[in-house]
C-alpha positions in Angstrom: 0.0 0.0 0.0 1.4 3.3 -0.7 -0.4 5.1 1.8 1.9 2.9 4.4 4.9 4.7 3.8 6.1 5.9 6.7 3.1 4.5 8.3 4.7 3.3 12.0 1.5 1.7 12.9 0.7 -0.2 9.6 4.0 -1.3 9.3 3.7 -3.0 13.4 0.9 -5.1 11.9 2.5 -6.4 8.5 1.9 -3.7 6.1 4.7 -3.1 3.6 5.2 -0.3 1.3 7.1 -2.5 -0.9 5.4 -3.4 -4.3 4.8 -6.3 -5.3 6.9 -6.7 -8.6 6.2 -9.4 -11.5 7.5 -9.6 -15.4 5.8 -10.8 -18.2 7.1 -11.0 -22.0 4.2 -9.9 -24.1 3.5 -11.9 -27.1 1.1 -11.1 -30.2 -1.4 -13.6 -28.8 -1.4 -10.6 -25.5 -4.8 -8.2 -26.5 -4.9 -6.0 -23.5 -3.4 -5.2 -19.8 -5.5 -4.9 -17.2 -3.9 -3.0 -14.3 -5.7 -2.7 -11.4 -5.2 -2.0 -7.6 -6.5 -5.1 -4.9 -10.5 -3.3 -4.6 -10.6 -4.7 -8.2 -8.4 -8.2 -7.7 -9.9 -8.5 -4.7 -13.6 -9.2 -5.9 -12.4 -10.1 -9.4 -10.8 -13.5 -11.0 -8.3 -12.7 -14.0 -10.9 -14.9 -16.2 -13.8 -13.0 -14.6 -12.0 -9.8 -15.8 -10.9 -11.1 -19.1 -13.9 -12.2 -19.7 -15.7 -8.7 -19.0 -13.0 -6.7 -20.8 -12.8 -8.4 -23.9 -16.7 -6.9 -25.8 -15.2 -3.7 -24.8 -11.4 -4.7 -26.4 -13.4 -5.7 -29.7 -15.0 -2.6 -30.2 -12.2 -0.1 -29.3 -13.6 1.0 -25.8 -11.1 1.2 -23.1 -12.8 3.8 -21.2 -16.2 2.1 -21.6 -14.3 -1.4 -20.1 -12.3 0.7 -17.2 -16.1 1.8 -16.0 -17.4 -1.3 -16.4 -15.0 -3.3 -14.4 -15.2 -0.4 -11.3 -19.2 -1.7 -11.6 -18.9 -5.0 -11.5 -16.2 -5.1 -8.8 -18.1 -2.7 -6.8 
Protein backbone atom coordinates (compact mmCIF):
# COMPACT_ATOMS: atom_id res chain seq x y z
CA UNK A 1 0.00 0.00 0.00
CA UNK A 2 1.42 3.32 -0.72
CA UNK A 3 -0.41 5.08 1.84
CA UNK A 4 1.87 2.90 4.45
CA UNK A 5 4.89 4.71 3.75
CA UNK A 6 6.09 5.94 6.68
CA UNK A 7 3.07 4.55 8.27
CA UNK A 8 4.68 3.29 12.01
CA UNK A 9 1.54 1.67 12.95
CA UNK A 10 0.68 -0.21 9.59
CA UNK A 11 4.02 -1.26 9.28
CA UNK A 12 3.66 -2.97 13.36
CA UNK A 13 0.89 -5.07 11.90
CA UNK A 14 2.52 -6.41 8.52
CA UNK A 15 1.86 -3.71 6.05
CA UNK A 16 4.70 -3.15 3.58
CA UNK A 17 5.19 -0.35 1.31
CA UNK A 18 7.14 -2.54 -0.90
CA UNK A 19 5.40 -3.35 -4.31
CA UNK A 20 4.82 -6.30 -5.34
CA UNK A 21 6.92 -6.68 -8.57
CA UNK A 22 6.17 -9.43 -11.48
CA UNK A 23 7.47 -9.63 -15.36
CA UNK A 24 5.76 -10.76 -18.17
CA UNK A 25 7.11 -10.97 -21.99
CA UNK A 26 4.22 -9.90 -24.12
CA UNK A 27 3.47 -11.95 -27.11
CA UNK A 28 1.14 -11.07 -30.15
CA UNK A 29 -1.45 -13.61 -28.82
CA UNK A 30 -1.38 -10.57 -25.50
CA UNK A 31 -4.76 -8.17 -26.54
CA UNK A 32 -4.86 -6.02 -23.48
CA UNK A 33 -3.35 -5.16 -19.78
CA UNK A 34 -5.52 -4.90 -17.20
CA UNK A 35 -3.89 -3.05 -14.28
CA UNK A 36 -5.70 -2.67 -11.44
CA UNK A 37 -5.16 -2.02 -7.56
CA UNK A 38 -6.51 -5.14 -4.90
CA UNK A 39 -10.45 -3.30 -4.63
CA UNK A 40 -10.63 -4.69 -8.21
CA UNK A 41 -8.40 -8.22 -7.65
CA UNK A 42 -9.93 -8.53 -4.66
CA UNK A 43 -13.57 -9.18 -5.90
CA UNK A 44 -12.41 -10.13 -9.44
CA UNK A 45 -10.77 -13.47 -10.99
CA UNK A 46 -8.30 -12.74 -14.03
CA UNK A 47 -10.93 -14.94 -16.19
CA UNK A 48 -13.79 -12.98 -14.59
CA UNK A 49 -11.97 -9.83 -15.85
CA UNK A 50 -10.86 -11.07 -19.06
CA UNK A 51 -13.94 -12.20 -19.74
CA UNK A 52 -15.70 -8.73 -19.02
CA UNK A 53 -13.03 -6.67 -20.76
CA UNK A 54 -12.84 -8.39 -23.89
CA UNK A 55 -16.67 -6.87 -25.85
CA UNK A 56 -15.17 -3.68 -24.76
CA UNK A 57 -11.41 -4.66 -26.39
CA UNK A 58 -13.36 -5.72 -29.73
CA UNK A 59 -14.97 -2.59 -30.22
CA UNK A 60 -12.24 -0.09 -29.26
CA UNK A 61 -13.63 0.99 -25.85
CA UNK A 62 -11.15 1.23 -23.10
CA UNK A 63 -12.84 3.79 -21.15
CA UNK A 64 -16.21 2.13 -21.61
CA UNK A 65 -14.30 -1.38 -20.08
CA UNK A 66 -12.34 0.66 -17.19
CA UNK A 67 -16.14 1.75 -15.98
CA UNK A 68 -17.41 -1.33 -16.44
CA UNK A 69 -14.98 -3.26 -14.38
CA UNK A 70 -15.23 -0.40 -11.29
CA UNK A 71 -19.18 -1.66 -11.58
CA UNK A 72 -18.90 -5.04 -11.46
CA UNK A 73 -16.18 -5.11 -8.79
CA UNK A 74 -18.06 -2.72 -6.80
Amino acid sequence: MSRSLGDQIAHSIGVSSVPEVLEFTLTKEDKFIVIASDGVWEFVSNDEVANLILPFYLENQPEAAANALVRYAH
